[in-house]
Structures are given as structure tokens and as C-alpha cells.
C-alpha positions in Angstrom: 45.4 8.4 -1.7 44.6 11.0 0.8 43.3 9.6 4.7 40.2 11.6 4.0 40.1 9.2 0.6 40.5 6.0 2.6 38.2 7.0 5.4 35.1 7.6 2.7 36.4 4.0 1.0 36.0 2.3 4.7 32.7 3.6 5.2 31.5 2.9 2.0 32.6 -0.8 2.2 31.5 -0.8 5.9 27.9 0.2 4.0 28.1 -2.5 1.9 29.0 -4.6 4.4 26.2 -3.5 6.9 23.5 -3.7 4.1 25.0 -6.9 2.0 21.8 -8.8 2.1 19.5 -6.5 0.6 21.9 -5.7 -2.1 21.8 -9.3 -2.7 17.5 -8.9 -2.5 17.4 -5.8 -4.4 19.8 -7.2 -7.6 18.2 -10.6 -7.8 14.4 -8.7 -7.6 16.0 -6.1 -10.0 16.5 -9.3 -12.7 12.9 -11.0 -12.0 11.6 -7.7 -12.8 13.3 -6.5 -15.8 12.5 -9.9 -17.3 8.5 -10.1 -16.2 8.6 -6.1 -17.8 9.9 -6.8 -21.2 7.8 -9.7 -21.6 4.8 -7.6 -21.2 6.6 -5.0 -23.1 7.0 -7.5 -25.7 3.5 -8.7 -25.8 1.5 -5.4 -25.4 3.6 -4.0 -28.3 2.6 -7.5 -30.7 -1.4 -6.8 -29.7 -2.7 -5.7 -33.3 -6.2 -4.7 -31.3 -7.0 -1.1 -29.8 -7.1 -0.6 -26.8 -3.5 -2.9 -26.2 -3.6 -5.6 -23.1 -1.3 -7.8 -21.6 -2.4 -11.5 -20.3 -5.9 -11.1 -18.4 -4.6 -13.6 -15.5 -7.2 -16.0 -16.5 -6.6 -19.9 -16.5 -7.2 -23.1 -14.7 -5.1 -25.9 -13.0 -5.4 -29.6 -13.0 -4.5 -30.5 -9.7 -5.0 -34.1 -8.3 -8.0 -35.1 -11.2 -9.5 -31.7 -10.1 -9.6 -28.2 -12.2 -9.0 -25.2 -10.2 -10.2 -21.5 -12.3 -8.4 -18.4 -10.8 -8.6 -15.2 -12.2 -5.8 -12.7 -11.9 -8.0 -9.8 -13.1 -6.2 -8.1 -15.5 -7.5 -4.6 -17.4 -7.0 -2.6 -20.6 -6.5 -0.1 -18.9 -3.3 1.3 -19.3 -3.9 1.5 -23.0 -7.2 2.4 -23.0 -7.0 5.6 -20.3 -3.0 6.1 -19.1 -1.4 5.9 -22.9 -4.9 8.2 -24.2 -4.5 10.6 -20.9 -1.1 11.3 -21.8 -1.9 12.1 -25.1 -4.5 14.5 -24.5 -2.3 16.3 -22.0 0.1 16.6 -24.6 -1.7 17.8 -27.4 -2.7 20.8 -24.9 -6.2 19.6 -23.4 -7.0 20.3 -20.1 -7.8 17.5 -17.5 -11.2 17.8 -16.0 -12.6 18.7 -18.8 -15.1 17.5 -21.8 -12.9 18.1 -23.9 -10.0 16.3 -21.9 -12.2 13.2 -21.5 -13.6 13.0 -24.7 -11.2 11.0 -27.5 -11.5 10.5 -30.8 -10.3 7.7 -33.0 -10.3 6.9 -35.8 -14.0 9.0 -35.8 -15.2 7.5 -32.7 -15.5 8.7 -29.9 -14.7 7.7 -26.6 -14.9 8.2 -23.3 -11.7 8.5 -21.5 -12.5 10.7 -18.3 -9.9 11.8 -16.2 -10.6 11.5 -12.0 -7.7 10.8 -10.5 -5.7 14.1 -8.8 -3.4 16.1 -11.5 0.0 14.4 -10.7 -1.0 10.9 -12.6 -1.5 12.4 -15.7 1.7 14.7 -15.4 3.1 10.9 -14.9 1.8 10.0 -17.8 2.3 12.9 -20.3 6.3 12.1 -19.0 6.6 8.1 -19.6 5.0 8.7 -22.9 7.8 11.6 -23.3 10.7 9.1 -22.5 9.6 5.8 -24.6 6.1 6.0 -26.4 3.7 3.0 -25.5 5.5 1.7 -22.7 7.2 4.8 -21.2 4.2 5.3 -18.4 4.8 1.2 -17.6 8.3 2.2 -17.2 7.5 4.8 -14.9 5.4 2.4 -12.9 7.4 -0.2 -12.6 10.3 2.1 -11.4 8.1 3.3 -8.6 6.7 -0.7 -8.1 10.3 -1.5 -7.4 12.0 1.2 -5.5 8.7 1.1 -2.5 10.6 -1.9 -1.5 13.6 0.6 -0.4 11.3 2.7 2.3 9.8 -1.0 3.0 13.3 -2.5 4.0 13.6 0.9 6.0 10.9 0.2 7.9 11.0 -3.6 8.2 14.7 -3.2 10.3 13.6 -0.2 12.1 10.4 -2.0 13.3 11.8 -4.9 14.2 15.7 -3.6 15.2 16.8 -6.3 13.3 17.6 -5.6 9.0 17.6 -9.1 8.1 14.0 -9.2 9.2 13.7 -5.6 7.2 15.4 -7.5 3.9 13.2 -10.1 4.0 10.3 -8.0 4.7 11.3 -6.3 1.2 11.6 -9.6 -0.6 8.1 -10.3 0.6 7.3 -7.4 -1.2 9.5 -7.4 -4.5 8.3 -10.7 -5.0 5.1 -10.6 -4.3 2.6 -11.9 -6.9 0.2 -9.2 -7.2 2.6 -6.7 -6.9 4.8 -8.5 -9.8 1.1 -8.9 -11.8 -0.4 -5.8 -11.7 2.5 -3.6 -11.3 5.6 -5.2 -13.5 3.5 -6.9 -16.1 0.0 -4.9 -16.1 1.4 -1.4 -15.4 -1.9 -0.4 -13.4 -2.1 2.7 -11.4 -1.2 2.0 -7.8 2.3 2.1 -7.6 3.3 6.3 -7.1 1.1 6.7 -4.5 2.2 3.6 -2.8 5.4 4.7 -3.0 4.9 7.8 -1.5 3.3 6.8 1.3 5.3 4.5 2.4 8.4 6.7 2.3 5.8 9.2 3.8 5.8 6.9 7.5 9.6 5.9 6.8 10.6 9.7 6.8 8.0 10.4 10.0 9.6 7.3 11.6 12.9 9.1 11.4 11.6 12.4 12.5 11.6 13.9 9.2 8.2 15.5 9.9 8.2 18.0 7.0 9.3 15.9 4.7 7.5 12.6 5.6 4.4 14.9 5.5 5.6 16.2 1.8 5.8 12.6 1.0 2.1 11.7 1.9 0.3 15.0 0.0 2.4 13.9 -3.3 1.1 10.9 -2.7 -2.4 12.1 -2.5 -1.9 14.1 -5.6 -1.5 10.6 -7.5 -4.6 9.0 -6.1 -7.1 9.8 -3.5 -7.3 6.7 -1.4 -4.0 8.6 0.1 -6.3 11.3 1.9 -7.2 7.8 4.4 -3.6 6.9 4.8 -3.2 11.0 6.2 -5.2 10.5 9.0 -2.3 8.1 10.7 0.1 10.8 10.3 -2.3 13.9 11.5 -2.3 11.5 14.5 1.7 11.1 14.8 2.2 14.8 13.7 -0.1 16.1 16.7 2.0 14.5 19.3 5.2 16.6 20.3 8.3 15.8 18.3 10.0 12.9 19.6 13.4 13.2 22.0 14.7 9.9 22.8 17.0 11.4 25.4 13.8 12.6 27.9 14.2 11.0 31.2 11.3 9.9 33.3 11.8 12.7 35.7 11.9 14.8 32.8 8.9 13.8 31.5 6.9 13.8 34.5 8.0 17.2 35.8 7.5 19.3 32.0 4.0 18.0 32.9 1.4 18.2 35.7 -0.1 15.1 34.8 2.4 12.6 36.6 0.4 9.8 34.7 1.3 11.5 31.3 4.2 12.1 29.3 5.3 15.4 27.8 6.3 13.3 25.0 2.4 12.5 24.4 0.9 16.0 24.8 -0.7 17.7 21.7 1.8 19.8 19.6 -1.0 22.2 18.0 1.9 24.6 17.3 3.7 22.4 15.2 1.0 21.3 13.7 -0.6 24.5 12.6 3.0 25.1 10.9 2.9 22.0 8.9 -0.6 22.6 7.8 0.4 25.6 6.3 3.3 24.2 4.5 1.1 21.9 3.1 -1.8 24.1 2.0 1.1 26.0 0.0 2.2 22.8 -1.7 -0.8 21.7 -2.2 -2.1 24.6 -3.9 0.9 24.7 -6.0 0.4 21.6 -7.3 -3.3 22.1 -8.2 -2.9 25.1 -10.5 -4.4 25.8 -13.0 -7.3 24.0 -11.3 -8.2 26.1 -8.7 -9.4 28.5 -10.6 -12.4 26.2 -10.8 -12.3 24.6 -7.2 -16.3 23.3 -7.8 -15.2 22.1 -10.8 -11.9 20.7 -9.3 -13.7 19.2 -6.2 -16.1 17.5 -7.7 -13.6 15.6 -10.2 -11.2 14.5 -8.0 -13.6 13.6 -5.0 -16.8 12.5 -6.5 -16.5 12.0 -10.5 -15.9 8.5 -10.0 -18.9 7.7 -7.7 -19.8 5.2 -5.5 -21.7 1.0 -6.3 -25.1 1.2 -5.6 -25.9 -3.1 -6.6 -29.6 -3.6 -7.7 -30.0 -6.8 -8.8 -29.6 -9.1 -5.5 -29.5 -12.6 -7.0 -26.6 -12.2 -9.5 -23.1 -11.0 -8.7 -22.4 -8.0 -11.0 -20.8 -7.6 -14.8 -17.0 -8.1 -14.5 -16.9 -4.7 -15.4 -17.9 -3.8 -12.2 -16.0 -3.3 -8.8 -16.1 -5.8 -5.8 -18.3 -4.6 -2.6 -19.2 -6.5 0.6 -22.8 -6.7 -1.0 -21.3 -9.0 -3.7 -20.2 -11.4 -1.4 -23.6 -11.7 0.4 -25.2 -11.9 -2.9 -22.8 -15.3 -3.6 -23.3 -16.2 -0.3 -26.8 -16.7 -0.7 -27.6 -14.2 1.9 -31.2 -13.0 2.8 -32.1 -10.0 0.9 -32.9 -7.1 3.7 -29.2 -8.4 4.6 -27.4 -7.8 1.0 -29.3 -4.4 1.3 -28.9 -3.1 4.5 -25.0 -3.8 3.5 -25.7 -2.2 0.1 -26.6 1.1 1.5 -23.9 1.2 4.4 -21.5 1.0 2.0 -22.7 3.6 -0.8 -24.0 6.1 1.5 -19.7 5.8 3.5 -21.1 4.5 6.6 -19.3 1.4 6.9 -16.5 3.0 5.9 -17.1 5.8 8.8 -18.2 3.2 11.2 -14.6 1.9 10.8 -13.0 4.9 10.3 -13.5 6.5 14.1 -12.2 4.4 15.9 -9.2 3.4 14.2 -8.5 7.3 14.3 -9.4 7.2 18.1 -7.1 4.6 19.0 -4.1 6.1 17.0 -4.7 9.5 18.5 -5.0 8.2 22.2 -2.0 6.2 21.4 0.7 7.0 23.9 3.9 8.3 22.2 6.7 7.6 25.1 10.0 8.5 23.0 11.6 6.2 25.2 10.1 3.2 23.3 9.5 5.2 19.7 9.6 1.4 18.4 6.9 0.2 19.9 4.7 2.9 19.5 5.2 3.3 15.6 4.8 -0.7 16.0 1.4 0.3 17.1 0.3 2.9 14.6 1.3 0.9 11.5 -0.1 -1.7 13.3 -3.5 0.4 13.1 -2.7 1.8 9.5 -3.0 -2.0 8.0 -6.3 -2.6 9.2 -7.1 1.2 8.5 -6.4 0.2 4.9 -8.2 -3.1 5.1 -11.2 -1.3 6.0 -11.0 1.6 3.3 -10.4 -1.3 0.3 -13.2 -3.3 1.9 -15.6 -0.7 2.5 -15.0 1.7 -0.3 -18.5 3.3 -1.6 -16.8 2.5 -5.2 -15.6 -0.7 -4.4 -12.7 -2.4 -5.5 -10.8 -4.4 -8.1 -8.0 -6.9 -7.3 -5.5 -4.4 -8.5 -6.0 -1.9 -5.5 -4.8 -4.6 -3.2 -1.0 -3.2 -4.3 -1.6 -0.6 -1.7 -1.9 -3.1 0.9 1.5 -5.1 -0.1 4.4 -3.6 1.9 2.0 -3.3 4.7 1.9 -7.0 5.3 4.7 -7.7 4.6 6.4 -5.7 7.2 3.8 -6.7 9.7 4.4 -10.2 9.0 4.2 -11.6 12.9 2.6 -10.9 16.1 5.6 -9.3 17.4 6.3 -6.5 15.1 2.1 -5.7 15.7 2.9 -5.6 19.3 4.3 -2.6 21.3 6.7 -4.4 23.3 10.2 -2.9 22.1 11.9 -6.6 21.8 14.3 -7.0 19.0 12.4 -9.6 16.1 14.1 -12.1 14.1 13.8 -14.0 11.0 10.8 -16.7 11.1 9.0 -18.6 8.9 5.9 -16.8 9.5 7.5 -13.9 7.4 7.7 -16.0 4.5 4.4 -17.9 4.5 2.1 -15.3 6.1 2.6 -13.2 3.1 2.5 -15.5 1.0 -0.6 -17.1 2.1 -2.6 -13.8 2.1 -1.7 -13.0 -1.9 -2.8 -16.1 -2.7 -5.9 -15.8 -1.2 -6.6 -12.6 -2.7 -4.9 -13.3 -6.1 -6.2 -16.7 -7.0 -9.8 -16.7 -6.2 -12.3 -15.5 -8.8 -13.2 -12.0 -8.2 -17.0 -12.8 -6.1 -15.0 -14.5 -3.5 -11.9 -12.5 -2.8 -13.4 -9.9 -0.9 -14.7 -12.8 1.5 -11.0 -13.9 2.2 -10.1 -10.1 2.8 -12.9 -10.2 5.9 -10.9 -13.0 7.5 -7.3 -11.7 6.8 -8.4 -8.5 8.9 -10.1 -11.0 11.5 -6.9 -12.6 11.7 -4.5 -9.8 12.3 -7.6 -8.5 15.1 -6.8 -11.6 16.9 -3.1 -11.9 15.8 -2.4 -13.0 19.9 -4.1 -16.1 20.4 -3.1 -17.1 16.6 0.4 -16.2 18.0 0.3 -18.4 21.4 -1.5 -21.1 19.1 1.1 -21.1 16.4 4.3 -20.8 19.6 2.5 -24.4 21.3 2.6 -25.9 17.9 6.5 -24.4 16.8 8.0 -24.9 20.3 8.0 -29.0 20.3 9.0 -29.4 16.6 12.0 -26.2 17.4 13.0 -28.8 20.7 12.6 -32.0 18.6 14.8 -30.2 15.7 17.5 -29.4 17.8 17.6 -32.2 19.7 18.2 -34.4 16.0 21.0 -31.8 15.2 22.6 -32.5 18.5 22.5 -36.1 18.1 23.5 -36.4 14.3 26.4 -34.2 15.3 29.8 -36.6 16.3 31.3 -35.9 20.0 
């Protein structure tokens, strides 16, 4: 064996080595989900019925004399529009059109109508390629699984540690919704998820290009993406990072003695990224373009927006969740439910949010001395940024969307890694049960009250600080008292 043979074999091993805990995360994960995929393989493939579906995530439990409903919120979906996309496509029908959203079975017709940007049903047309009927699950799950890869990424370069960055991706491979709705219910979210989060991962390691790349695919799977751009217009505006600047360096490349070089405007830069991007872009929409009204209007506004009318009943289960729903269980006055009503359908709640979230990400300081702490910041931003798209949407949501905000929370699991102070993080037991705490209060209550529980996880990560000094006054004497046992139990 040549040196140059040995010296690859040490560094592979010293890879291993380095990343031997989430190899161990990734293959037990890997197991969990083959098994939860082909027992929904198993069980959509035995459904006689048209359209095919999987377990709704409906039950009860009998806890302590009491019953206790939840309601996972499952959906047909995947039978109904991915399986019947992906046939049109391949029979040679266009998307956005009538005759793409019109399908006929058995002679009846149905409407199947395609909104979502081109790449999902090029996704679609491909899984049902590889493995009719579950191909396009396949696909999902695939991309489900490998978001926790950019996640771990992120997790260790966040908090400088990578056992908090493997547990930050078990958090998120064994997550409960993401397990339900993307390894057993094969809905839509996971692509674009998966994109976006390698988008920040590749922007975090000055990859600017490609992180970019990463973030208009993503938006080419499903539009909620376009909100998730606006964190990375604000990072891409800002000069390129160079760790190595100096103080004096910084100070003197710049008038402003209060201001860093590193934190002026890079309109330059950015111009040339735009450009790279329109070109993508508009290679990935043609044929469409040809049509832009037509194109537009599909992609942006086909789908619509939740405009409630009746003020005293929540609405069919058909329809999506919106912050008027929950006043409407809540028993709220009704100028209240409406007032609400219309901020959300006409986007004004959701632009009332919107602003200054961008505000604070663009006036941001970028020092590339403490790169850390400053991308601890603008994630920081991006999950409440998220929080407030999902609650706010004009469309409203289902339970399912909530995949998008998975690896979010589960890298920004403490106080610390929302902070800007570059301190190294490590392991905790608020990285476990914070995560956990939040799925279950979005995945277990029926779907009028989960919405509610969204309003105070978002209130909770405003005020992460004082929950944080709260939760150290609490830890510290039972950390002492610990110890203090161990030292006494151990012999002299």
C-alpha cells in the first residue's frame, strides 16, 4: 500500500472518528424510518378505495379514568393529487392547465389542479418512474431524511460543539410530525425543506452561490420558500465574510469608526447573484414563461387565501387553520374574529410581521470576527420569521406545514444558541424536551386549538431570556445537589 493509500485510510478513519456519533444517529434513524415507510407502503397498497390513504392520526387515550382525542391530521392527498399529477405529466399534459387539472376516472371527472411551482410535479412524474404507487413517497421520504444532514451541519457549527449538532439532528429524524407526515403520509413539505436548509448551511460556509442555488430550487418546490429568501437577501447584501479582518482593518477600510467594513452593503455582489438567479430561474420555468399571466397567477394566487364567514362554528375539516378559528373557539367577540379575519386574508398580518423581522436581519451587524454569533442571530430571526408566515398565512394552514418548521427548532433548542454571544454550547436537557414539548403541542391537539399553542411557542422563544434565567435558578441547585450525591456515594 502506497503512503498516499495510508494517508486517505487515516483520514477517512479520523472522519469516522470525528463524526462517530451521528453515524450512530443517522443508522439507528435510517432503521425507524425504513420500518415506519413500508408499513405505510404496506397499508396504502392493501386500501381497495380510490383515492388510497394511510392512517388519518385519529384516536383517543385513556389516561388516569380520563379520554384524551388527538388528531394527527392525516390527508389523501398523496393519492388523490401527487400519484394523479404525475400521471398527467406523463401522459403529456401540461401543468397549469384545464386540461392538466382536470382527471378522469373511471368517467368522472375530477378536479386535480396543479399550484405548486413546476419542480414538484417533475418530482412526481420521477417517483412514479422509479416504483409506481409509492415511488413519489419514496422520493419524499429520501428528502425527509437526508434534511437532517444540513441540520447536524448547522447544529455543530452554531453551537461549536457536534454533539450538540447530532443531537440537534436526532431531534429532527425523530421527530413525530416529521416521522407522520413525512415517512408514513408522504405529504408535500419535505424538498423544499430540504433545500432550504442546505440553502443557510451552504451561506453559513460562505458558499454564497450555491447556498443561494439551494433556496430558488427550493422555491421551485413550494412557494412558502419565497419568505425563507428574504433571510438570505439580508446575509447576501452584507460583504462576504473574512474571518482574518483585524479591528484596525476594519475600522480604517471604513470612515465610519463605529462600523465595520465587514457590515457595509455589497450591492455589487449582489447584483451578480441576482442575475445568476434570474437565469436559473428562468430555466427552470420553461415552457411556462411563455404564458407569464398565466404562470403568475398559478403559482402565486391559484390557491387563494381563507376568508371565514360563519363566526360561531369553527370551519369543515376540509378547511385550513387561521388565527380567526381560534377566536371563533375561543369564544371571542365578533368585531374581534373579524377584524382578525380580514388582517389575515387581505396579508396584513402577515406584512405587519414581515417588516420588521426583515428590518432587524438587515440592520444586523455582520462582524466576521464573531460569524457565529451573528448567523446565531439571523436563524434566530428566520424561526420566528417562519412562525409568523405559518400563523398568518392568508391560506392558512394544516398540521402538515409545520414540517417546515422542524429542523428550525430543533437546532435552536436553548437560549444560548438564539443568543449572539460566540460561547461554545453543550449538550442539555433542554435540547431533548424543548423539542419534544413543542411537537406535542402542535401534533396532539385537535386541529381548532393548535394554532393557539403556536401563539405561545413564538411568545416563548420572544422571551427565551427570562425563561432562560428562570429555568438556570431552578437547574443550578438540583446540578449542586446532584453532584454533591455523586461525590458522596463515590468511596475515598
Amino acid at each position: 500500500m502506497t503512503g498516499q493509500a495510508v494517508r486517505r485510510l487515516n483520514r477517512f478513519f479520523a472522519l469516522i472518528r470525528d463524526h462517530s456519533l451521528i453515524l450512530v444517529v443517522v443508522t439507528v434513524a435510517a432503521i425507524v424510518w425504513m420500518w415506519v415507510f413500508n408499513r405505510a407502503a404496506a397499508e396504502f397498497l392493501a386500501n381497495p378505495n380510490w383515492p388510497r390513504a394511510v392512517w388519518n392520526g385519529e384516536g383517543s387515550i385513556n389516561l388516569f379514568g380520563y379520554s384524551f382525542s388527538y388528531h394527527l391530521e392525516g390527508w389523501a392527498d398523496y393519492d388523490y393529487f401527487y400519484v394523479s399529477w404525475s400521471q398527467q405529466l406523463l401522459s403529456g399534459r401540461v401543468p397549469y392547465t384545464d386540461e392538466f387539472n382536470l382527471l378522469v376516472r373511471e368517467g368522472t371527472d375530477y378536479n386535480v389542479i396543479y399550484f405548486f411551482p413546476p419542480l414538484y410535479a417533475y418530482l412526481c412524474a420521477l417517483g412514479e418512474i422509479i416504483r409506481p404507487d409509492i415511488g413519489i413517497g419514496l422520493l419524499i421520504s429520501i428528502f425527509g431524511f437526508l434534511t437532517a444532514l444540513p441540520v447536524y451541519g448547522i447544529g455543530s457549527y452554531l453551537s461549536m460543539n457536534q454533539r450538540v449538532g447530532a443531537v440537534s439532528a436526532a431531534m429532527y429524524l425523530f421527530n413525530p410530525i416529521v416521522l407522520y407526515h413525512t415517512a408514513f403520509e408522504w405529504l408535500n413539505p419535505a424538498p423544499f425543506v430540504f433545500f432550504t436548509v442546505l440553502s443557510f448551511y451552504l451561506l453559513m460556509k460562505n458558499r454564497r452561490i450555491s447556498g443561494v442555488i439551494a433556496m430558488v430550487i427550493a422555491a421551485f418546490f413550494k412557494q412558502t420558500a419565497f419568505f425563507l429568501a428574504l433571510p438570505v437577501i439580508a446575509v447576501i447584501l452584507k460583504q462576504p465574510p473574512r474571518p482574518e479582518e483585524t479591528t484596525e482593518e476594519a475600522t480604517e477600510e471604513n470612515n465610519d469608526p463605529k462600523r465595520l467594513s465587514s457590515d457595509d452593503f455589497d450591492f455589487r455582489g449582489l447584483a451578480k447573484i441576482v442575475c445568476v438567479v434570474l437565469v436559473f430561474a428562468g430555466a427552470l420555468s420553461i415552457p411556462y414563461l411563455f404564458d407569464p399571466v398565466n404562470y403568475v397567477y398559478y403559482v402565486f394566487q391559484r390557491a387563494g387565501a381563507t376568508l371565514l364567514t360563519d363566526f360561531t362554528n369553527p370551519p369543515p375539516i376540509n378547511y385550513p387553520i387561521t388565527p380567526a378559528v381560534v377566536l371563533v373557539v375561543l369564544g371571542a367577540p365578533e368585531w374581534l374574529i373579524q377584524a382578525v379575519n380580514l388582517l389575515t386574508y387581505y396579508t396584513i398580518g402577515l406584512i405587519l410581521g414581515i417588516l420588521p423581522l426583515l428590518a432587524m436581519m438587515l440592520l444586523e451587524v455582520k462582524d466576521d470576527r464573531n460569524l457565529v454569533g451573528y448567523w446565531r442571530r439571523i436563524l434566530y430571526l428566520t424561526l420566528l420569521l417562519i412562525f409568523w408566515v405559518h400563523i398568518f398565512s392568508p391560506r392558512g394552514i394544516y398540521k402538515y406545514y409545520l414540517v417546515a418548521l422542524v429542523p428550525y427548532f430543533s437546532i435552536l433548542s436553548t437560549s444560548g444558541i438564539c443568543r449572539k454571544e460566540s460561547k461554545p454550547i453543550n449538550v442539555s436537557a433542554p435540547m431533548i424536551v424543548l423539542p419534544s414539548a413543542i411537537s406535542l403541542l402542535v401534533l396532539v391537539p385537535t386541529r381548532e386549538f393548535y394554532l393557539f399553542f403556536l401563539f405561545l411557542i413564538v411568545l416563548g422563544y420572544i422571551l427565551h431570556r427570562p425563561f432562560s434565567e428562570v429555568y438556570g435558578l431552578i437547574a443550578s441547585p438540583i446540578r449542586k445537589i446532584g453532584s454533591r450525591i455523586m461525590r458522596a456515594e463515590t468511596p475515598s
